[in-house]
C-alpha positions in Angstrom: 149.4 -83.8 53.3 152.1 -83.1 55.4 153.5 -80.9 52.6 150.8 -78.6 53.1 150.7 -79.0 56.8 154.1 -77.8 57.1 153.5 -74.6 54.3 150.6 -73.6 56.8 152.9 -73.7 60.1 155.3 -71.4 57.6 152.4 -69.0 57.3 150.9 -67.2 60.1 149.5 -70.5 61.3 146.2 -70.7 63.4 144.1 -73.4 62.8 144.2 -76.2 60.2 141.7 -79.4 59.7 141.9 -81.4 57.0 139.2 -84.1 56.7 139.2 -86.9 53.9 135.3 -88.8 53.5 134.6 -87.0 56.6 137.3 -88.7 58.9 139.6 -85.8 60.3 143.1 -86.8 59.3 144.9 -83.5 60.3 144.1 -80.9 62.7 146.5 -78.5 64.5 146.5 -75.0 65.9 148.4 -71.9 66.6 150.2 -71.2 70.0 147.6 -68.5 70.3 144.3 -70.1 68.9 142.7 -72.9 70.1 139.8 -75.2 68.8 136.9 -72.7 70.5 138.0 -69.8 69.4 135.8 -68.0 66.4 137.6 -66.2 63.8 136.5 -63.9 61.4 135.8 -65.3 57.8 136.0 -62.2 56.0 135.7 -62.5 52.6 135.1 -66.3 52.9 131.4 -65.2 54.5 130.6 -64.9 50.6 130.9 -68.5 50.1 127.3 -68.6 51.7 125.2 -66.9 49.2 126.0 -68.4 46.3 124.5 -72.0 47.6 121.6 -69.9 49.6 120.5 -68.2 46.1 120.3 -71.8 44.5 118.1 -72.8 47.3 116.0 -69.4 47.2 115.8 -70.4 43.3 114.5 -73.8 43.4 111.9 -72.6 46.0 110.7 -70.3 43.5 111.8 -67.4 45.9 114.0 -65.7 43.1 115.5 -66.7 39.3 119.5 -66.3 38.9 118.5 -64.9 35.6 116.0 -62.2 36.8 117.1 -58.9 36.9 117.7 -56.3 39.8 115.0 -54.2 38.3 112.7 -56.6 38.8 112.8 -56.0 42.3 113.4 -52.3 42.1 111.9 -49.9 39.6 114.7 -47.6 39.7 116.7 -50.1 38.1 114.5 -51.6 35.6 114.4 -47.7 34.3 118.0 -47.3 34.0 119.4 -48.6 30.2 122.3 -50.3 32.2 121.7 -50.9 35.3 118.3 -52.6 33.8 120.4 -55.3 32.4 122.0 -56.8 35.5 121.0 -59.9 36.5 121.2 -61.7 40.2 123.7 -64.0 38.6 125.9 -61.2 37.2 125.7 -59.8 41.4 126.7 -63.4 42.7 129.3 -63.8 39.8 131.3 -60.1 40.4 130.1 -59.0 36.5 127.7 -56.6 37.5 130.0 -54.1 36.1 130.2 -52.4 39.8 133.4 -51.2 40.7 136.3 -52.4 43.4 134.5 -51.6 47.2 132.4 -52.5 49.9 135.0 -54.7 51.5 136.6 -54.7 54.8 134.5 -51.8 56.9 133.2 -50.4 54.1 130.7 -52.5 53.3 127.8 -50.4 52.8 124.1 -50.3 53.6 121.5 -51.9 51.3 120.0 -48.3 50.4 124.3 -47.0 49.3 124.8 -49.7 47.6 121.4 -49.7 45.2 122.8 -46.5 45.1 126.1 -47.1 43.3 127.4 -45.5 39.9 128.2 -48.4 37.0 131.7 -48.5 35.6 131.6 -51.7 33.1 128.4 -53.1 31.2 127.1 -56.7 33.0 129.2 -59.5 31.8 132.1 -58.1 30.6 133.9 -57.6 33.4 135.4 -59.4 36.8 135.8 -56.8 39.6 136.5 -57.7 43.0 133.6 -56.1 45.3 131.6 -56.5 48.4 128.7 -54.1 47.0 127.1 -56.3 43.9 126.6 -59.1 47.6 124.6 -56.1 49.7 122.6 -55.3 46.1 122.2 -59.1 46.2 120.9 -58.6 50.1 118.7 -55.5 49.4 117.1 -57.7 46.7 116.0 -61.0 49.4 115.3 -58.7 51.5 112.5 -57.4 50.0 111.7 -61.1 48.5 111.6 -62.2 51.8 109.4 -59.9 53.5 106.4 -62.2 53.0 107.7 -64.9 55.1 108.7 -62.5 57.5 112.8 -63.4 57.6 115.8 -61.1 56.9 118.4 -62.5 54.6 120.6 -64.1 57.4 117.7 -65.7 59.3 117.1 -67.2 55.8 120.4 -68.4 55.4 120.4 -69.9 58.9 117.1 -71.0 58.4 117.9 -72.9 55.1 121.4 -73.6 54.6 123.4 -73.4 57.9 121.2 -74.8 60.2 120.7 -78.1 57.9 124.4 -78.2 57.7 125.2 -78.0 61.0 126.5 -75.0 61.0 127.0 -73.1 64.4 128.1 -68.9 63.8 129.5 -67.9 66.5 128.3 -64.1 65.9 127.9 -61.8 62.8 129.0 -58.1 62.9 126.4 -55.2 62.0 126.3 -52.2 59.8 125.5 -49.0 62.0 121.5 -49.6 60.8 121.5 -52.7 62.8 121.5 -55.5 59.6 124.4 -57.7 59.0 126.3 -57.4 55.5 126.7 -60.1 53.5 129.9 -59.8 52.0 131.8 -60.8 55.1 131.4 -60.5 59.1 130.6 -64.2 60.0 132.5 -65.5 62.8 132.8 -69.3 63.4 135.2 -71.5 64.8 137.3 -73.8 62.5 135.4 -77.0 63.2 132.3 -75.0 61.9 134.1 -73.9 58.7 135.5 -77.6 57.9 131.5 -78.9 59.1 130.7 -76.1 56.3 132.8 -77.5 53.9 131.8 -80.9 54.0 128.2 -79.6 53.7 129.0 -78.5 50.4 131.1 -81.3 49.3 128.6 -83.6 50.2 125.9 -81.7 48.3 128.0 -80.7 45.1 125.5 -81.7 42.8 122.5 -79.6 44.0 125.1 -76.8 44.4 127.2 -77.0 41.0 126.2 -74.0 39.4 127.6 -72.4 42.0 131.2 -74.0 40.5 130.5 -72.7 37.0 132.6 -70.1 35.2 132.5 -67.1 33.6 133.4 -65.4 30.5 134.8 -62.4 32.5 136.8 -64.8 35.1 137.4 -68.6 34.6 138.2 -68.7 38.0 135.2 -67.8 39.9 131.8 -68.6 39.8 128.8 -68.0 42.3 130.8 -66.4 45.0 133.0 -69.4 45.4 136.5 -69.2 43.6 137.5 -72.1 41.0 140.4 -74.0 40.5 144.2 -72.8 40.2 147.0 -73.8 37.8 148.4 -77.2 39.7 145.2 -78.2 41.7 142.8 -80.7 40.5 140.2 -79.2 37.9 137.3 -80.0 40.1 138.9 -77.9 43.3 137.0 -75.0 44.7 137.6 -72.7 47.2 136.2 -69.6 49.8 138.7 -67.2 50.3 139.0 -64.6 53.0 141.5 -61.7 53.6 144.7 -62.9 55.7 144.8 -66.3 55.0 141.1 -67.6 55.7 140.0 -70.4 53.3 138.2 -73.3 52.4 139.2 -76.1 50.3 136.8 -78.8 48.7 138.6 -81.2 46.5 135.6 -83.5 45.5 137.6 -86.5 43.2 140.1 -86.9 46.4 136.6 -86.7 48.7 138.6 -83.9 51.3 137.5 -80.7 52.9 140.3 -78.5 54.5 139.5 -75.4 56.4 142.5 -73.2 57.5 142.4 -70.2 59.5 145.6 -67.6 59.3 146.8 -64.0 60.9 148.3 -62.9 57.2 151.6 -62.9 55.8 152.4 -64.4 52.3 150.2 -67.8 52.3 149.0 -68.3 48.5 146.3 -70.8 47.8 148.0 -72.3 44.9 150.9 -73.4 46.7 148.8 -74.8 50.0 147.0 -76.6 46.9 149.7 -77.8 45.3 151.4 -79.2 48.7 148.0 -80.9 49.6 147.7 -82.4 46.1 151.1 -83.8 46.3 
């Protein structure tokens, strides 16, 4: 553990827990961050949906296996886009290409809008746009019970966790994207993290592969060469992540400013 303790201070360090059966046996932070400061998750806001979908599924709110068109006739009357399936969204095999990341995440309407390059299935792209297709679609599920798709995920998932975000940025239309924009502080994401660690079961098909990428499954990555097989992991753009390694029973949530941390070698140093 000090391994990887000492590869994160290397790094861009600015905040690091590491919990083991939900005792905290590490936690340190940068000269510039401090334990109530939020950071932004960005990419590692996906890790939310993937669980939230599960629960929307087994309250008979949606099927993984349903398609888009299902929701929205325009799709069920397209020869491709007819075939893609919520799961191909959550898994990045939509066949939609590289986009909607960063500040470019667009709105629901754009992104139900989007041209696709691959068939479903065959292919892994990195995207945030197959997540807001994903959004459009609760949306619209959810309107009956009169919640948006974050009020559900608060409602459902973060709020029984324990989960406190500290705020949530907004497209200019006023909703929040899901793809990234979640700001918490690091205690939250390790709280997070244990969440899911301690619900693995009810969650695992969130830590299934794919044909089209053995390493990722419902918006949660799988894991690397070196790590223990039953690893998984959020990741968000300049070092964010989340680590569960279920058969050692730890959790670690690390918070960066960039530079060249890899999550195989944090993995392999915590694994040691």
């Amino acid at each position: 553990m000090q391994e990887a303790v000492a590869y994160h201070e290397r790094h861009k360090p600015q905040a690091l827990l590491i919990s083991r059966g939900g005792t905290i046996e590490a936690e340190t932070y940068g000269e510039d961050f401090t334990a109530r400061k939020p950071h932004a998750l960005y990419s590692g806001t996906k890790s939310f949906w993937g669980p939230l979908a599960l629960v929307a599924q087994r309250e008979g709110l949606l099927q993984l296996d349903e398609t888009a068109g299902a929701t929205f006739p325009s799709w069920r009357e397209n020869p491709v886009k007819g075939q893609i399936t919520i799961r191909h969204l959550l898994t990045l095999t939509a066949g939609i290409g590289f986009g909607g990341l960063g500040n470019a995440v667009p709105m629901y309407e754009k992104a139900l809008a989007v041209q696709i390059k691959d068939r479903p299935g065959e292919r892994f792209t990195y995207s945030g746009i197959p997540l807001q297709v994903f959004g459009a679609i609760l949306f619209e599920k959810l309107k009956p019970l009169k919640l948006t798709p974050h009020e559900y995920l608060h409602a459902r998932l973060l709020t029984p966790a324990g989960v406190e975000i500290t705020s949530w940025r907004k497209l200019a239309d006023g909703t929040q994207p899901l793809p990234t924009g979640a700001f918490l502080t690091a205690r939250n994401w390790l709280t997070y993290g244990e969440y899911v660690l301690a619900h693995r079961d009810e969650f695992a098909e969130c830590f299934s592969d794919t044909r089209a990428n053995p390493r990722y499954g419902l918006c949660w990555w799988l894991a690397p060469a070196g790590a223990p097989p039953d690893t998984i992991y959020a990741s968000g753009s300049g070092g964010q992540a989340l680590y569960i390694v279920p058969s050692a029973r730890l959790v670690a949530a690390r918070f960066g400013g960039g530079g060249s941390f890899k999550h195989d070698a944090f993995l392999k140093r915590l694994n040691m």
